[in-house]
Each structure stands twice: as structure tokens, then as C-alpha cells.
N, C-alpha and C positions, 0 to 999 in steps of 0.2 A: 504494500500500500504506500508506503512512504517513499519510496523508489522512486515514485511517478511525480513525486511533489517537487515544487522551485526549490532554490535557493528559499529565497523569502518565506515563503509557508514555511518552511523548516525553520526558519530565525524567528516567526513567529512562535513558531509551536515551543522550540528551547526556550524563549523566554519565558514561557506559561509553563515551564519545568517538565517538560513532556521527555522523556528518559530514553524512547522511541525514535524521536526525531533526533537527538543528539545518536543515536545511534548509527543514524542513515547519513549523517553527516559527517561523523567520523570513516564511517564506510567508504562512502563520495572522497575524500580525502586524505585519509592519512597513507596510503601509499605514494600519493603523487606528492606529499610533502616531505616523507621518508626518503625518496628519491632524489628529492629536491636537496634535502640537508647531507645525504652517503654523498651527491656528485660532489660536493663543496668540503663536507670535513673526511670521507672515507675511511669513516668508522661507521659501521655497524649499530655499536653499542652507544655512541652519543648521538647520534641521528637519530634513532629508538628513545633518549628521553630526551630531545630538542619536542620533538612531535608527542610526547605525551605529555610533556611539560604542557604546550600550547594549547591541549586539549584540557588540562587539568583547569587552565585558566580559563581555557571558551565554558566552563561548565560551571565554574565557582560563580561567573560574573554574566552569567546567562541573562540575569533580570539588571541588571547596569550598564551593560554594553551597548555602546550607538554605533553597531553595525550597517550599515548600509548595505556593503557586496561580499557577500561572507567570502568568495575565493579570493578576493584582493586582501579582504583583511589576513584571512588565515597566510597568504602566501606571505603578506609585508610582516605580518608580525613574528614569523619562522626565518625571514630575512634578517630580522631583526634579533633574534635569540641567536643565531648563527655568528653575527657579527660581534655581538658579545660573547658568547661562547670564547671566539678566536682570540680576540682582545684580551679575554682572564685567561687563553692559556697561554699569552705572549708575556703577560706579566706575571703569571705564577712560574713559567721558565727560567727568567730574570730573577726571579725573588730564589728560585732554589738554587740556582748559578752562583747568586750571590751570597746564601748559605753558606752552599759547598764553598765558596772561595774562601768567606770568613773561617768555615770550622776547618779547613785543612792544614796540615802541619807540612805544608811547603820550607823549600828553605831560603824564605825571599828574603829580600835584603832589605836595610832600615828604609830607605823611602820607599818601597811597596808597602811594607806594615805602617808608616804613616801617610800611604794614600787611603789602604784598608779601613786605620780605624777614621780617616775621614769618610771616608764612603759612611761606613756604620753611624757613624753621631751624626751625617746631612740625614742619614733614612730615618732616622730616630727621631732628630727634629724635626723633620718631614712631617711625620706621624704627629706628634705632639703640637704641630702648627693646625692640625686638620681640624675642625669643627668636631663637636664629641660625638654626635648624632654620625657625621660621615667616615670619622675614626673608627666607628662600633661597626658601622654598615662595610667599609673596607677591611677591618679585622675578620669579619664574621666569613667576607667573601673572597677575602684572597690568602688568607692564614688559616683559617677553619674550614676552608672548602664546600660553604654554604650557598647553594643556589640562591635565586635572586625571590622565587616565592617563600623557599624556608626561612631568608630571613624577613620576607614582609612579615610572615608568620608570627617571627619571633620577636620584632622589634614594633612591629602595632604600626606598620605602614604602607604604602599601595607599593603594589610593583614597581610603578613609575616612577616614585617618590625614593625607593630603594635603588632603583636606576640611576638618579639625576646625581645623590649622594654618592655613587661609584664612580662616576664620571668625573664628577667636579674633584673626589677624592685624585683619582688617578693625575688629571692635569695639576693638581695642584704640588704630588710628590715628581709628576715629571719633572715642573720648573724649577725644583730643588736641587732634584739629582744630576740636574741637564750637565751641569758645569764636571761634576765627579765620574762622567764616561769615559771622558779620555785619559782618565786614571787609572779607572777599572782595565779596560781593553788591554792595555799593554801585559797586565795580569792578568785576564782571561789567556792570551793569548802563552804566556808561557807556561801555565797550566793544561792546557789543550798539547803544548809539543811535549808532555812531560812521556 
């Protein structure tokens, strides 16, 4: 029955919490969004919860959402998870680089250990400059390895709003750390020939 229905009757019917129609719609789409997120991240296993993510959210906010064209929103907002996705795993790479470089027992010489522990007290005061609201939100998501709805969950805020605080977080310890890469590099790099 629901097969035959639009887009829109289906956006109707989720919002009046019809369990049916979110079914038919998940049907209609989570392959061609699965497909969508394997071509771009080529994981399996994150493309499977990029797409249930999205679903978890078109269901939570069935009755608040100002959908229009559910395939334009579901593909922009899977666009949109992707691009985050990619972005927390370019700075959790960086942040565990920059572990391993701190916790390693290299045997660098005095200005490497005093570009190190400048690296370390810029990212520290980084953090300690960041708003506490977006400190808490970037702890939770890039040290605790907390998705962006676990911690709306957790911290009593919208998605968006747990978004805006990532965002603003990240640019704000870029323009920190901007100056301390060409410190870092030269120590990536003799660590990488070891």
C-alpha cells in the first residue's frame, strides 16, 4: 500500500507518527544513501551508521521537521554527516599523531622537546580559551569519541547547536595551533623515517 504513495503523503503520514510510512521511506532510500556514503568514505561499517544515524534523526524529529522534498533533504543532510564524518576523522588523526608524538621516547634533541612542549601548552590553551559549552561539546567529540546526536543527548542541545559549537571549536584551536605546524612537521617527519 504505501509503495504507491509520494514522497509527500509519506512526510505526511511520519509526521502523524505512522511507523509504516517511515518504513516505506526508509525502504525508498537507505540503499541509494548507503551507496551514496560507501562511494565517498569506502567503509562499509561507517556508511551503515552515517544512514542510520540520519534515519534515527528523520524519526526522532518526524513532528519538527520543515521538510519540503524528503530526497533532497535526506541526500543534503547525508552530505552533510559525510562531510563531518571526514573532518572529525582529519582531526582525531592529528590529535592521535600528536599523542603518539608527545608520548614517544624519541631521542630528539633540546629544540624539538621545546617545540613539543610548545605544541602541548598552545593545544592546552587552545582548549582553555574555548567557550565551556564548546570545550565540553569538543571534548565529548573528538577525545570521547561521541557522535554529534549522543552528545545533543547528553549535553541538553539540538544537533545543530552541537554542530555550530564543533565548528566554531575547531576554527578557533586551528588559529592557535596555525603558527606551531611548522614545528610539529619537521618532527612528524623524523619520526615517520625512524
Amino acid at each position: 500500500m504505501y509503495s504507491s504513495w509520494s514522497d509527500a503523503a509519506l512526510l505526511d503520514a511520519l509526521r502523524a507518527h505512522d511507523e509504516e510510512a517511515f518504513g516505506e521511506i526508509y525502504r525508498r532510500y537507505c540503499y541509494r544513501l548507503f551507496t551514496l556514503a560507501y562511494g565517498k568514505l569506502k567503509s562499509r561499517e561507517v556508511a551503515e551508521e552515517l544512514v542510520q544515524d540520519l534515519f534515527e534523526s528523520l524519526w526522532s524529529k518526524r513532528a519538527t521537521a520543515t521538510i519540503q522534498q524528503l530526497d533532497y533533504y535526506l541526500f543534503s543532510a547525508l552530505r552533510y554527516r559525510i562531510i563531518n564524518y571526514i573532518k572529525a576523522q582529519k582531526v582525531r588523526a592529528g590529535y592521535e599523531l600528536f599523542c603518539r608524538v608527545s608520548l614517544s621516547e624519541t631521542d630528539t634533541n633540546t629544540e624539538d622537546s621545546l617545540a613539543l612542549d610548545d605544541l602541548n601548552s598552545a593545544f592546552a590553551a587552545g582548549l582553555r580559551q574555548l567557550p565551556e559549552k564548546s570545550r565540553e561539546v569538543f571534548r565529548l567529540s573528538r577525545l570521547e569519541h561521541y557522535t554529534v546526536s549522543e552528545i545533543s543527548a547528553r549535553v541538553h542541545l539540538s544537533e545543530k547547536t552541537v554542530e555550530y559549537h564543533l565548528t566554531k571549536s575547531l576554527k578557533l584551536l586551528r588559529s592557535y595551533l596555525r603558527e606551531f605546524l611548522l614545528i610539529l612537521l619537521p618532527l612528524l617527519l623524523f619520526i615517520k623515517d625512524r
